[in-house]
N, C-alpha and C positions, 0 to 999 in steps of 0.2 A: 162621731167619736172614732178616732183612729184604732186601728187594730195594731197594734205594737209589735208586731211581728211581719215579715213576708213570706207567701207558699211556694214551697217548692213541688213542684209535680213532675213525677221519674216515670221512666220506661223506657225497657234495655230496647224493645222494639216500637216504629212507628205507626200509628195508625189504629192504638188501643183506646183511644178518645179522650188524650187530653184534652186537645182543643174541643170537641164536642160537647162536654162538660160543661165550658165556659161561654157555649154560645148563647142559652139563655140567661146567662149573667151579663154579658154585653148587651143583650138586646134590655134587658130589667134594665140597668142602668144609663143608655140609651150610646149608640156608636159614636155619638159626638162626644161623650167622656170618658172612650177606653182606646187606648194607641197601644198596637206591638210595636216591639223595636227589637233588634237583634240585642245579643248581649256585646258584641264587640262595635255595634253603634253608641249604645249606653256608654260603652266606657270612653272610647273615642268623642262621643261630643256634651257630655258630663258637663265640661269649663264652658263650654262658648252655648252651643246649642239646644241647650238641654227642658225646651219647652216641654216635652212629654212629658214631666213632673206636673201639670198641671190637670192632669185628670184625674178622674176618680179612680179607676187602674190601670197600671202599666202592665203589661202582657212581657218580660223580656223573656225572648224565647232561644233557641240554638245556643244555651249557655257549655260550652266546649270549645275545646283549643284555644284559650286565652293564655297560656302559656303562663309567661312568671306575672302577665298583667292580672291574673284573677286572685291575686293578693291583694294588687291596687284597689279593683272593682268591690272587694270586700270591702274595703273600709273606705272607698266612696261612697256604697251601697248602705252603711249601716243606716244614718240621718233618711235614708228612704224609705226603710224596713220601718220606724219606729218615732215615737217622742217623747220628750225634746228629742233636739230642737223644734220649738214648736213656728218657727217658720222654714222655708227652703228660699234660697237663690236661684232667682234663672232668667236664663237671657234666650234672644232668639236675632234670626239675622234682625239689623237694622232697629233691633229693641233694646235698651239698656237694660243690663242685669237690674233685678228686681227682687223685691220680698213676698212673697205669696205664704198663704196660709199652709202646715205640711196635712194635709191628709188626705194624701195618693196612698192608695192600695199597691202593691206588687205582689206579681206571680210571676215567678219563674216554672218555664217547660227547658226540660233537659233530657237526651236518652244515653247519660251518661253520668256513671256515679263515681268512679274513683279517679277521671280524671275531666269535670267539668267542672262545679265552684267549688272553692275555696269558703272551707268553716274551717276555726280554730274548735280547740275545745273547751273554750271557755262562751261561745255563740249563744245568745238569747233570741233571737233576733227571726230565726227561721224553723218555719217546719215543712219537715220535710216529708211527702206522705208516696210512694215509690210502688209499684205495682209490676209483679211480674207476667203478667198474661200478654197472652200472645194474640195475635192478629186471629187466630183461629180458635181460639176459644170461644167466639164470639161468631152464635149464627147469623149467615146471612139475613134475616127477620128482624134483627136488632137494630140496626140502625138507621133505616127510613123511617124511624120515627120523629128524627129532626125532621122530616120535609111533608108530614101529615098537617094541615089543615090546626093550627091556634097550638100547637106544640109548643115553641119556645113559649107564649104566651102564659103554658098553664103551670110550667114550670116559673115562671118570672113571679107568677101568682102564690103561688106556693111558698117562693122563696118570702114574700111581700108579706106575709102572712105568718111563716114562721115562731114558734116561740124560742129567744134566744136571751131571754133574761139569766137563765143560769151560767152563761158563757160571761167571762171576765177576761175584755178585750186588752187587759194592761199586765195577764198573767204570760209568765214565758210558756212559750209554746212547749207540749212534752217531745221528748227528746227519742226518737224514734229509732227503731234498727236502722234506716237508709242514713238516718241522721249520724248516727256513731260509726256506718260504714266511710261516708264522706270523711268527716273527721279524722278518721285511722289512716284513710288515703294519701287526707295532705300532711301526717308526721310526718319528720325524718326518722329514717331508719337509725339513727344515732340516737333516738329518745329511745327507743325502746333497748337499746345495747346498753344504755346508760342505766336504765333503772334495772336490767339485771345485775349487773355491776353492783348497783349500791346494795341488791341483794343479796349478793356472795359475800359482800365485805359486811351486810349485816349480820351473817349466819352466826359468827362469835360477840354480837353485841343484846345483851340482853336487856328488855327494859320492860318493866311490870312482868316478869315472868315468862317472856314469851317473845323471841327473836326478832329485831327491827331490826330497818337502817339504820346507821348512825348520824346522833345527832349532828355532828360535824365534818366533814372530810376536807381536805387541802386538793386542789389539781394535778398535784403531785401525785397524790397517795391514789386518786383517779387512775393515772396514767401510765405507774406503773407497778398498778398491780396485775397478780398473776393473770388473773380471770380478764383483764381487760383486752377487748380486740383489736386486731391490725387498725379496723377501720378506726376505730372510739381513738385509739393511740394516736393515729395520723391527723384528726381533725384535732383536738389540743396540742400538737404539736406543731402543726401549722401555723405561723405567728400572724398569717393571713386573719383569723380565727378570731384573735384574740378578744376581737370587739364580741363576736357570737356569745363566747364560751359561759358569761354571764348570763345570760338568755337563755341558753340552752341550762344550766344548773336550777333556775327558775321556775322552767317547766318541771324539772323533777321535783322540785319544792325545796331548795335549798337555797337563799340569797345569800348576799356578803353582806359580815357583819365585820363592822371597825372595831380596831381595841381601842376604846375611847380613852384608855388609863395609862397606854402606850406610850410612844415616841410619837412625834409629829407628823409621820407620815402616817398612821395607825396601822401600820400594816403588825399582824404575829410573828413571834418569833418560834416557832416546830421544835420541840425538839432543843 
């Protein structure tokens, strides 16, 4: 049964044991059905090469500095996180793409939170579990216990054994502080200039007793009002923009509605 989700595991410093974690989870499910791949390999050979979907987990590890690609790798990424789709595509040299069954595991390792993936705020798909400890919090004693005599072993056992009837592998993962730090990181700074905005212009709109936005606003009445900033001002003004602007109004929770009873173009007439 696939797990509907992919892990992300954080830490601002290296050598806290992420990977050591997962070494008796490689070894339980055996090294022939777990591949690392970097995260800018994953995204790079996705189309053509992308036989490492075909294990039990995928390790993609060094998830940072993908720059404006860690948009793409998101929403490449989703169909591997989760299902449906309940098969994947993939090809390898001298193989023809193919249909295989999906339920590959991912885990992403990253020691970077506000600028390595790429979550919207609307993401089911990952959790995220982030730990701040340092290399040294951790005594010298601790960690030759990977290399003692049936170790991975008893942990593989353990894990084999486990009771996880109460886990519901099709629920969205909970949405964690490193979760909402990511999140916040990849806004624009114009979502959040925006929603003060609609809250200055809702300070005189009352609705059940008690000050809201308003149900409606024009880009206009956006753009130049008082409260609005150089920056908010210059990106709707921007004609660059104007595909964005709908997008961005969206996320604040406002879409365009037609005058169906209008003129032919349905556009309002203000005023």
């Amino acid at each position: 049964i696939k797990i509907n989700h992919a892990l992300v595991l954080g830490s601002r410093m290296h050598g806290v044991g992420k990977d050591s974690w997962l070494t008796p989870v490689k070894r339980a499910v055996g090294k022939w059905n777990w591949q690392n791949i970097s995260a800018r390999r994953a995204f790079n050979d996705a189309a053509t090469f992308n036989a490492f979907l075909r294990n039990v987990i995928v390790l993609i590890s060094e998830a940072h500095d993908l720059g404006e690609k860690r948009f793409a790798l998101y929403d490449m990424s989703k169909d591997w996180a989760a299902a449906p789709p309940e098969t994947l595509t993939v090809a390898d040299k001298h193989v023809k793409s193919h249909q295989i069954m999906n339920a590959v595991g991912v885990i992403y390792t990253t020691n970077h939170k506000s600028d390595g993936l790429f979550l919207p705020p609307e993401d089911r798909r990952h959790f995220v579990a982030w730990t701040e400890c340092q290399v040294s919090d951790f005594p010298p004693t601790y960690w030759p216990w990977l290399k003692e005599p049936n170790s991975v072993e008893h942990v593989a056992a353990y894990l084999a054994t486990r009771d996880v009837s109460a886990f519901d592998p099709f629920e969205p993962p909970p949405k964690t502080d490193a979760w909402h730090a990511i999140v916040s990181a990849n806004q624009e700074p114009q979502d959040a200039e925006l929603l003060d905005l609609l809250d200055h212009m809702g300070e005189n709109w009352i609705f059940a007793g008690t000050p809201s936005r308003p149900d409606a606003v024009t880009v206009n009445q956006i753009k130049t009002h008082p409260e609005c900033g150089v920056g908010l001002a210059t990106f709707f003004n921007d004609l660059k923009n104007r595909r964005a602007v709908p997008h961005r109004l969206e996320r604040a929770g406002y879409i365009a509605v037609p005058n169906r009873k209008g003129p032919a173009d349905r556009l309002w007439r203000v005023n």
